[in-house]
C-alpha positions, 0 to 999 in steps of 0.5 A, a space after each residue: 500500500 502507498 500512503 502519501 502524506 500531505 501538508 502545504 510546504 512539505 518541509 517537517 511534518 510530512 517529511 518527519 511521517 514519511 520518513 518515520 513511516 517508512 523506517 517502521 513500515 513492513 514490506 509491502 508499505 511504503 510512505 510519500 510525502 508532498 506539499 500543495 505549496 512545497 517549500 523546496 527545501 527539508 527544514 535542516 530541524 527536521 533533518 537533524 531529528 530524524 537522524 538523532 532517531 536513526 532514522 534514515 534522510 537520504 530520500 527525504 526532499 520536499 516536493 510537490 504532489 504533481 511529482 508523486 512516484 505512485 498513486 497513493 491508496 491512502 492519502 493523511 493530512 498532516 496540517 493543523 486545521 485548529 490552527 486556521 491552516 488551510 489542509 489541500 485537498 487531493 483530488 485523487 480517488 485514494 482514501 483520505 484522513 486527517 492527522 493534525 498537528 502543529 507546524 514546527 517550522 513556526 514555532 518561535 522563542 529560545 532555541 530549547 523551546 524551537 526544539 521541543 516544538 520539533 520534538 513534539 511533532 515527531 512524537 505525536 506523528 510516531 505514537 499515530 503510525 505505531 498505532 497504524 501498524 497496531 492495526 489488523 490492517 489485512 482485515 480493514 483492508 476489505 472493509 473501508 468504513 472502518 479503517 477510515 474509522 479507525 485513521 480517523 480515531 489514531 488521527 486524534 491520539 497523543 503520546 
């Protein structure tokens, strides 16, 4: 199954699932990310925390979702619409879901708190796709109303 996760810049929070998603993913999964608006560029933040994970950031590059490699099968927003961000909407026949959360990349203050806005993006993009792979996903694979329940509810968990 391709999962794209989508955000308008495509520089943190779609970068960070992506990467994250791919580095816990089994065989047979595979995780894109894009942007509607890329950025052009991975904010270096979001670099430097995958790596201190271990988490591998060759492919990781900001790109718009024109530049797709696949179709994707399911399609996760990662914008924070409480925020007043505007999520773009794919227009494409793949399931959809939304799992918000804060943009680091505008977090402000000291350098400890930019830090713990990156942190906790990461965490909560973690704990979601760790409760995703949690799921009887060869089950909910034949039935569609739930498991877009079932994204629906991880989309609301924090660590």
């Amino acid at each position: 199954m391709n999962v794209l996760f989508l955000c308008t810049g495509n520089s943190c929070r779609s970068i960070l699932a992506e990467a994250t998603f791919n580095h816990l993913a089994p065989a047979g999964w595979r995780a894109m990310s894009a942007g509607s608006q890329p950025t052009g560029q991975v904010h270096p933040r979001s670099l430097a925390l995958l790596a201190r994970e271990g988490i591998p950031t060759a492919a990781c590059h900001s790109k718009s979702w024109e530049q797709l490699p696949e179709v994707p099968d399911l399609v996760i927003t990662v914008c924070a619409s409480a925020a007043g961000e505007t999520c773009p909407a794919y227009l494409g026949p793949a399931l959809r879901c939304h799992w918000g959360v804060e943009d680091p990349a505008h977090a402000s203050g000291s350098e400890a708190e930019i830090e713990a806005a990156f942190a906790a993006a990461y965490r909560i993009l973690r704990h979601r796709i760790e409760a995703f792979f949690a799921l009887p996903l060869q089950q909910l694979a034949t039935d569609p109303e739930r498991f877009k329940a079932e994204l629906q509810r991880i989309g609301h968990l924090l660590p």
